[in-house]
C-alpha positions as CSV (number, residue, x, y, z in Angstrom):
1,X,-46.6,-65.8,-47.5
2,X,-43.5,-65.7,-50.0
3,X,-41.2,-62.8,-50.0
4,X,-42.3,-60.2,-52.7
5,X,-39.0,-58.1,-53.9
6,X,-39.8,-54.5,-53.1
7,X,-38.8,-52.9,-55.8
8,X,-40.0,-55.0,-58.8
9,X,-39.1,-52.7,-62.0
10,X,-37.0,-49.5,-63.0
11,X,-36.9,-47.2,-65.8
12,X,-34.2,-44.9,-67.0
13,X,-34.8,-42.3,-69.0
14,X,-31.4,-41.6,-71.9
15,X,-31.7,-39.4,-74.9
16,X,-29.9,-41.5,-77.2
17,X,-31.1,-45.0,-77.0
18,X,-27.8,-46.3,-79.2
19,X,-25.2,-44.7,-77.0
20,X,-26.7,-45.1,-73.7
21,X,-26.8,-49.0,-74.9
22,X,-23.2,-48.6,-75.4
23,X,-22.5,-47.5,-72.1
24,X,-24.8,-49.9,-69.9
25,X,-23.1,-52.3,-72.1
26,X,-19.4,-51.5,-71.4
27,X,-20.4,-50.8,-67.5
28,X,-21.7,-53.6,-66.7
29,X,-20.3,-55.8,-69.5
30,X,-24.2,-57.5,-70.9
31,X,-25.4,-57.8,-74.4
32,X,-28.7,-55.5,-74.6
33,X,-30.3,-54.9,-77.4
34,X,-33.0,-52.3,-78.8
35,X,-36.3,-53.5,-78.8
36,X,-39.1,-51.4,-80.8
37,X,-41.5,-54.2,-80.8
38,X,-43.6,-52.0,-78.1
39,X,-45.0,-48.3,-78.6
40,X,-41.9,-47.5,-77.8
41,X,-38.5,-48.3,-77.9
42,X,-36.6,-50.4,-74.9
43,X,-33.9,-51.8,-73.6
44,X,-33.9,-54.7,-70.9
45,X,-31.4,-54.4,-68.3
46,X,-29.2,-57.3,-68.5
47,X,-31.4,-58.2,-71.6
48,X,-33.2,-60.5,-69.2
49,X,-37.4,-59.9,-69.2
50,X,-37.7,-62.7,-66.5
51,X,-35.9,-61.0,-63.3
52,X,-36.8,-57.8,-61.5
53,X,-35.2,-55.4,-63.3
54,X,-35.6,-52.7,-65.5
55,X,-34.9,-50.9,-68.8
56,X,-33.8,-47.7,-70.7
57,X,-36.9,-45.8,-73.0
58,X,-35.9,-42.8,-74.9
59,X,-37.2,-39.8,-72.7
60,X,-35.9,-36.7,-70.5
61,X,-33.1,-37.4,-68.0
62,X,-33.9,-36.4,-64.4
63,X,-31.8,-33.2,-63.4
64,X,-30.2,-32.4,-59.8
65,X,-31.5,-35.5,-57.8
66,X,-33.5,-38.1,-59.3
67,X,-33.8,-41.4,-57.9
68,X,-31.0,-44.1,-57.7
69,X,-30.6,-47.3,-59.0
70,X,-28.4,-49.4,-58.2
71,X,-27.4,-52.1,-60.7
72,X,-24.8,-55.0,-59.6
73,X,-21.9,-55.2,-61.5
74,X,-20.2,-58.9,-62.5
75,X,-16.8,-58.4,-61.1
76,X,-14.7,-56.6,-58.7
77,X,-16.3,-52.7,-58.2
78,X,-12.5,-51.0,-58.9
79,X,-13.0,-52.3,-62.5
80,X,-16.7,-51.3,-63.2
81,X,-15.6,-47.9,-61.8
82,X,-13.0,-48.1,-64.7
83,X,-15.1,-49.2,-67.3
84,X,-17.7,-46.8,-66.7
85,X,-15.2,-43.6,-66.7
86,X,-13.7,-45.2,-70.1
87,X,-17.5,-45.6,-71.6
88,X,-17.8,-41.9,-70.6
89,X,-19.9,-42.0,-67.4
90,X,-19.0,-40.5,-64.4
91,X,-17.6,-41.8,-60.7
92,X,-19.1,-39.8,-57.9
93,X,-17.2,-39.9,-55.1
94,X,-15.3,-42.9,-53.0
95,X,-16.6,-46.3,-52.7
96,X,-19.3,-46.8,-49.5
97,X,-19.4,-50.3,-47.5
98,X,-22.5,-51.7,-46.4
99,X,-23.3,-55.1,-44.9
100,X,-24.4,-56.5,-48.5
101,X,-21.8,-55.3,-50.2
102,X,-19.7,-52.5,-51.5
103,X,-21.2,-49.7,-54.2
104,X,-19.8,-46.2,-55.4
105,X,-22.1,-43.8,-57.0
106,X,-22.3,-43.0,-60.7
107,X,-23.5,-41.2,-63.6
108,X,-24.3,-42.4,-66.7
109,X,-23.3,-40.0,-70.0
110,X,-27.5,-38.6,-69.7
111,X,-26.6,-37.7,-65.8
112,X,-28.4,-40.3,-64.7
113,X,-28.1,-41.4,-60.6
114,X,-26.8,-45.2,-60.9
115,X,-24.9,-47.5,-58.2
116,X,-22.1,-49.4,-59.1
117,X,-22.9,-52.5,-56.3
118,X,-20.7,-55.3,-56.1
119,X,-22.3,-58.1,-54.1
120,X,-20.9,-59.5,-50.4
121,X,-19.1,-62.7,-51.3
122,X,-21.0,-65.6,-50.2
């Protein structure tokens, strides 16, 4: 039987589809676009349909805690950390260590729960 990925899609909610663009842009430096070729607007994480992923939809932010995702970042974590500060997001806390990796918890400008993971090198 051939691995399935657990989790196979996210959506985050932001209230303005332009600026939170913007900021998952900056982040985690990719090239989305808007796409309002569905009922309703999206935004493809990464702008790239083909892996498990996810996307931004205009809707209602989660408040206190909603879930996490945790998005991996194309460079060293220090600078995402900066990046997403500068793009107006917000750095929760120091940065955690686990066996795959290193990640530091964020918020986008909505309030949004997001991981900043940098990947183990190989």
């Amino acid at each position: 039987m051939e691995t399935q990925t657990t989790v196979v899609w996210s959506e985050i909610p932001v209230s303005d589809m332009k600026k939170a663009v913007a900021f998952y842009n900056a982040v985690f430096d990719w090239q989305m676009t808007i796409d309002e070729s569905g009922p309703n607007p999206m935004a493809i994480l990464g702008n790239d349909m083909e892996t498990a992923g996810g996307h931004l939809y205009p809707g209602k932010p989660a408040t206190g805690n909603g879930p996490t995702v945790h998005i991996a970042i194309p460079d060293r974590l220090e600078d995402a950390a900066i990046r997403c500060r500068k793009a107006g997001g917000t750095v929760m806390g120091d940065v955690i260590t686990i066996p795959p990796g290193r990640f530091v918890y964020a918020e986008d400008p909505d309030g949004n729960s997001i991981g900043l993971f940098e990947p183990k090198a190989a």
